[in-house]
C-alpha positions as CSV (number, residue, x, y, z in Angstrom):
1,X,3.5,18.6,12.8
2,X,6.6,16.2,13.2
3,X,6.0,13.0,15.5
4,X,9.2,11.3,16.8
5,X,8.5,7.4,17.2
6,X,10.6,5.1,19.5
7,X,10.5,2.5,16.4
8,X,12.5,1.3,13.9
9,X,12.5,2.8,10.4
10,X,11.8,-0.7,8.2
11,X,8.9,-2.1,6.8
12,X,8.1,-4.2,9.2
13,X,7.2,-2.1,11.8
14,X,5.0,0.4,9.4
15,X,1.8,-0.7,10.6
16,X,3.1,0.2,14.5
17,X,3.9,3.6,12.5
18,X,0.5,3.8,10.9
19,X,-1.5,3.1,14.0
20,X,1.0,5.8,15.8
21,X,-0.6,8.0,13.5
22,X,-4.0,7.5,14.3
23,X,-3.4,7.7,17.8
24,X,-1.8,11.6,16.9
25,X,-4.9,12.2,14.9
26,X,-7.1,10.6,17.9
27,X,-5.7,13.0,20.3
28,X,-4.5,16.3,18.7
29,X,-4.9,16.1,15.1
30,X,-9.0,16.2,14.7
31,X,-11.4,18.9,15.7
32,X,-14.9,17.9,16.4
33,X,-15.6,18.9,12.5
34,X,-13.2,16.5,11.3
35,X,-14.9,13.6,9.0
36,X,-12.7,11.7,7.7
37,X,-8.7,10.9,7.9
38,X,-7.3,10.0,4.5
39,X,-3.7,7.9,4.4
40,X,-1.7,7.3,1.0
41,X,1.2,7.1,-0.9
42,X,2.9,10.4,-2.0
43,X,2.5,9.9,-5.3
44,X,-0.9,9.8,-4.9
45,X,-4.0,12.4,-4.2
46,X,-7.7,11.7,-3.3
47,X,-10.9,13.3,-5.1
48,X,-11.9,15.5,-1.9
49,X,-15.7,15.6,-4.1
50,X,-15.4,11.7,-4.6
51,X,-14.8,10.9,-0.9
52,X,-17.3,13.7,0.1
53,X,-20.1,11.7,-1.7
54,X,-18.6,8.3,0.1
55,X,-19.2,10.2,3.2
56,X,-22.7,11.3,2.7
57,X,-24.0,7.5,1.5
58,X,-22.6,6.1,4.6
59,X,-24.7,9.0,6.5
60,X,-27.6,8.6,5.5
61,X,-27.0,4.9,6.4
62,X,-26.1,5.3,9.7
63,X,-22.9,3.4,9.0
64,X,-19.0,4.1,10.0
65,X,-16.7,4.5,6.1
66,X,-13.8,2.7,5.3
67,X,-12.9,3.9,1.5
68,X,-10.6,3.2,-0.9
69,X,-9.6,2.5,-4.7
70,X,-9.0,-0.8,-4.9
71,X,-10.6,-3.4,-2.2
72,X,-9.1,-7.2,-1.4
73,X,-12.7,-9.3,-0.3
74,X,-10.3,-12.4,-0.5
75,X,-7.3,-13.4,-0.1
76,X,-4.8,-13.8,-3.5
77,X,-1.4,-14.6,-1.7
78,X,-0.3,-16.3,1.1
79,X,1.4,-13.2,2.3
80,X,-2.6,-11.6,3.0
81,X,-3.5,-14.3,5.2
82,X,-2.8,-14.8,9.2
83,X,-0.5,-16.5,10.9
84,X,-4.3,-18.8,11.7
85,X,-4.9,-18.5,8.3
86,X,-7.8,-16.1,8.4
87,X,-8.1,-13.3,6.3
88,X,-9.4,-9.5,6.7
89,X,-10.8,-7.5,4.2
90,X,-8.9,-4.4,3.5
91,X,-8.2,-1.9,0.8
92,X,-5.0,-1.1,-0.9
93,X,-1.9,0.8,0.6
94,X,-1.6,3.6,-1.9
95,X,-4.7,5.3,-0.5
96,X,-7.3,4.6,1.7
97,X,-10.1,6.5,4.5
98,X,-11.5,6.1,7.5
99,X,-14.2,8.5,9.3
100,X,-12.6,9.7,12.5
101,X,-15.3,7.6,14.8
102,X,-12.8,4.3,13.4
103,X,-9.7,6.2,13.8
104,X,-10.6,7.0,17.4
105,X,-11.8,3.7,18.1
106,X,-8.5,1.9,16.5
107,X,-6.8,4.0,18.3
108,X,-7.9,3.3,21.9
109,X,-8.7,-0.7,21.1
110,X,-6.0,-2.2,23.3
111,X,-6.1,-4.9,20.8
112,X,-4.8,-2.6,17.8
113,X,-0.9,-3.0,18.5
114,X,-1.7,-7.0,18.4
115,X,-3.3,-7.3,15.5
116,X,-0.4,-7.8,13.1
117,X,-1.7,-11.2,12.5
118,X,0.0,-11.6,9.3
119,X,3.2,-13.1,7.7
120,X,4.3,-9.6,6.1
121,X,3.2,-7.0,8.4
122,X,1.8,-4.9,5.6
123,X,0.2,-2.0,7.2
124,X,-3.0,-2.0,4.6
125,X,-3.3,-5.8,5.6
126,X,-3.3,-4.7,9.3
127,X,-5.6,-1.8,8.7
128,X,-8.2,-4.4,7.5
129,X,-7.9,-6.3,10.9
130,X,-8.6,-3.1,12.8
131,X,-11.7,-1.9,10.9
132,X,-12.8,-5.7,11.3
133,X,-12.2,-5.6,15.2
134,X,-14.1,-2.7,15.4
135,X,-17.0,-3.7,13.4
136,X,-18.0,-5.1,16.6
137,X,-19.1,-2.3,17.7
138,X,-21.0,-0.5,14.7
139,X,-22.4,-1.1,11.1
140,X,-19.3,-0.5,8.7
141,X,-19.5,0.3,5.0
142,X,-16.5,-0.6,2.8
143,X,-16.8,1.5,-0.4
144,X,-14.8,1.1,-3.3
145,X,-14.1,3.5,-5.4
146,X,-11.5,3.3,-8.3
147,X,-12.0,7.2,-9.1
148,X,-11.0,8.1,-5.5
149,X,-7.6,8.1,-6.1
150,X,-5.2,9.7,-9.2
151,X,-1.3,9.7,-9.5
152,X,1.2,11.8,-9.8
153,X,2.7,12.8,-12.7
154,X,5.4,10.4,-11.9
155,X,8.2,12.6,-13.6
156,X,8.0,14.4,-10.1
157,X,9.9,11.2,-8.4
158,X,12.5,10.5,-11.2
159,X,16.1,11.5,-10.0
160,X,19.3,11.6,-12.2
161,X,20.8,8.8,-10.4
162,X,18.5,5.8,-10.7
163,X,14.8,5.4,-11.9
164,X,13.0,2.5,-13.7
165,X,10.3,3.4,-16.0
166,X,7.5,0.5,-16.0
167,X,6.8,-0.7,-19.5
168,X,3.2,-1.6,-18.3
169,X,0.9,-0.8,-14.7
170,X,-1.9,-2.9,-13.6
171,X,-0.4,-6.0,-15.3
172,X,2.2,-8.6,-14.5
173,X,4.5,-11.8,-16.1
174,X,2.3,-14.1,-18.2
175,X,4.9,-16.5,-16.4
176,X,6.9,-16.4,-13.5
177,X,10.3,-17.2,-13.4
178,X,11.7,-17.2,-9.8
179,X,10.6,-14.8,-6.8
180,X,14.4,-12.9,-5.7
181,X,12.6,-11.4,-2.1
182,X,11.0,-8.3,-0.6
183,X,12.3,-5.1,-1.8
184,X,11.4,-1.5,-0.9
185,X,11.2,-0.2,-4.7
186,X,11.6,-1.8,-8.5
187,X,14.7,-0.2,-8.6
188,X,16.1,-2.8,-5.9
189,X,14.6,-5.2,-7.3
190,X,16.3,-4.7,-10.6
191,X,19.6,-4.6,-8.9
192,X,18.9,-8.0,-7.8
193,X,17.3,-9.1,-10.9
194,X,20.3,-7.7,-13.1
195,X,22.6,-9.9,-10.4
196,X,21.1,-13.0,-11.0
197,X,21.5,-15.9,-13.8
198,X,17.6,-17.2,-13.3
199,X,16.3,-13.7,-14.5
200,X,16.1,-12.0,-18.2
201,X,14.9,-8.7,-19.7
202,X,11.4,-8.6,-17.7
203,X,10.6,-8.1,-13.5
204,X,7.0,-7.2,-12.1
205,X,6.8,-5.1,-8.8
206,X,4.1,-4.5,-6.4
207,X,4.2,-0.6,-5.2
208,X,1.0,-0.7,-3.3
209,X,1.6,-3.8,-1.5
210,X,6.3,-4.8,-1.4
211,X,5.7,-7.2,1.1
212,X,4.6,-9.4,-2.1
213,X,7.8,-9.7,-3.5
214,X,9.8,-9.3,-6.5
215,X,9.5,-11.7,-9.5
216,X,11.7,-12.4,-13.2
217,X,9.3,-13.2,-16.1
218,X,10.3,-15.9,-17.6
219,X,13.1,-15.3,-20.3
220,X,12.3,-15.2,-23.7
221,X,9.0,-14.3,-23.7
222,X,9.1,-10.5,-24.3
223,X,6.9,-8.6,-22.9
224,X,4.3,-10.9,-22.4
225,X,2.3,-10.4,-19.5
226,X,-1.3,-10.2,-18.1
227,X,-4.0,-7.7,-16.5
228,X,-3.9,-7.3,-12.2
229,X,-4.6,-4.2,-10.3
230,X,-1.8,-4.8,-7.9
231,X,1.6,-5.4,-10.1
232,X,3.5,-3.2,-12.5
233,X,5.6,-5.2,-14.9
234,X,9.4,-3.8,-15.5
235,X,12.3,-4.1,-17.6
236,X,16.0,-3.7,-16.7
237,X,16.7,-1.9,-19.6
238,X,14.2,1.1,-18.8
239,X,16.4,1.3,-15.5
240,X,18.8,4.3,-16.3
241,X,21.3,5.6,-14.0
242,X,24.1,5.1,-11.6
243,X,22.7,2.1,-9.3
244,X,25.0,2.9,-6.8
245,X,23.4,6.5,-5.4
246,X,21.3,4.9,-2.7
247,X,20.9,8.1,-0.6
248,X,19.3,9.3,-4.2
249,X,16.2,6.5,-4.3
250,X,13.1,7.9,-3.8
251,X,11.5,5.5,-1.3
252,X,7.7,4.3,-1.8
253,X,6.6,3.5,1.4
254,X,6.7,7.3,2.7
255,X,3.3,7.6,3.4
256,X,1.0,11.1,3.9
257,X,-2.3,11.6,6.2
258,X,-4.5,14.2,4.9
């Protein structure tokens, strides 16, 4: 189905988006034999045998499911925390699931569209602060589960205009140069990075979490970098095309709910 929203189309009114969708799913989108509702990233898929197993442990447990591949228990960046400086539990943006008893409930807490208690307004960030609210009410299990999720073949999002091809995922600069801002994709974030004097060859980018920010390496280095889960590390000259096609960029934040 197509929802029209009376928001704005930036990032910083996602979660409003996100919880919009629950409230479709709350009301017309479920069936009384719906289980769980999955959101990610459309470059990603979900094991439908790997979450059906998730399902059954909680259960047999008497316990609500909130599931994803990669789970934040504490807080990394300033960006994660509140505005109070608390922090919420929550699992990655590219993919996570709820059981449709939280997606109901999230969606008829009328504390839900207040809970944007963070500096970014990430929408996974928020999502933690809703499951948190409501485990008030029940016994929630948080399952991780790196298997849960698979990508893409991510030839599918390359167009002829402007693509950047990361030299290495789940890593990022052994050294940090200078932060240049929020950006929507690496291939912004190269246009800035390209732009500016502090930066060399080397950027790393978050695609599962933007609000983060984009970062040079420091120059002269190489491709020196280090292990995370959230960053992809980047260099300008594996960004081919002509940078000035913007209504050819293939934005990340387009989200699916399955």
């Amino acid at each position: 189905d197509m929802e029209f929203l009376p928001l704005r189309d930036v990032y910083e009114d996602f979660y409003l988006k996100t919880l919009n969708m629950f409230k479709w799913a709350a009301t017309i989108g479920m069936d009384d034999d719906t289980s769980m509702v999955v959101i990610h990233d459309d470059e990603y898929c979900f094991q439908p045998e790997i979450l059906r197993g998730l399902c059954q442990d909680a259960t047999s447990n008497n316990q609500s499911l909130y599931a994803g591949s990669y789970l934040w228990s504490e807080a990394a960046y300033e960006a994660q925390n509140g505005t109070d400086g608390s922090f919420s539990p929550y699992f990655s943006g590219n993919l996570y699931a709820l059981d449709s008893w939280l997606i109901r409930s999230i969606a008829h807490d009328p504390r839900s569209p207040f809970a944007s208690k963070t500096k970014a307004l990430a929408e996974d960030v928020v999502a933690g602060k809703w499951v948190e609210d409501q485990g008030e009410k029940t016994d929630i299990r948080y399952a991780e589960e790196p298997s849960l999720i698979f990508e893409v073949n991510a030839e599918y999002y390359k167009t002829e205009d402007w693509f950047c091809e990361p030299i290495e995922k789940s890593s990022k600069c052994a050294n940090e140069e200078t932060n240049l801002g929020t950006f929507a994709r690496p291939e912004d974030c190269a246009e800035e990075a390209r732009s500016s004097q502090r930066c060399g060859e080397n950027f790393q980018f978050s695609n599962d979490q933007p609000d983060l920010g984009c970062s040079c390496c420091v120059e002269g280095e190489g491709n020196l970098t280090i292990a995370h889960e959230l960053w992809t590390t980047y260099a300008l000259s594996n960004c081919t095309g002509d940078e000035q096609a913007d209504e050819q960029y293939y934005y990340y934040n387009n989200d699916t709910i399955s």
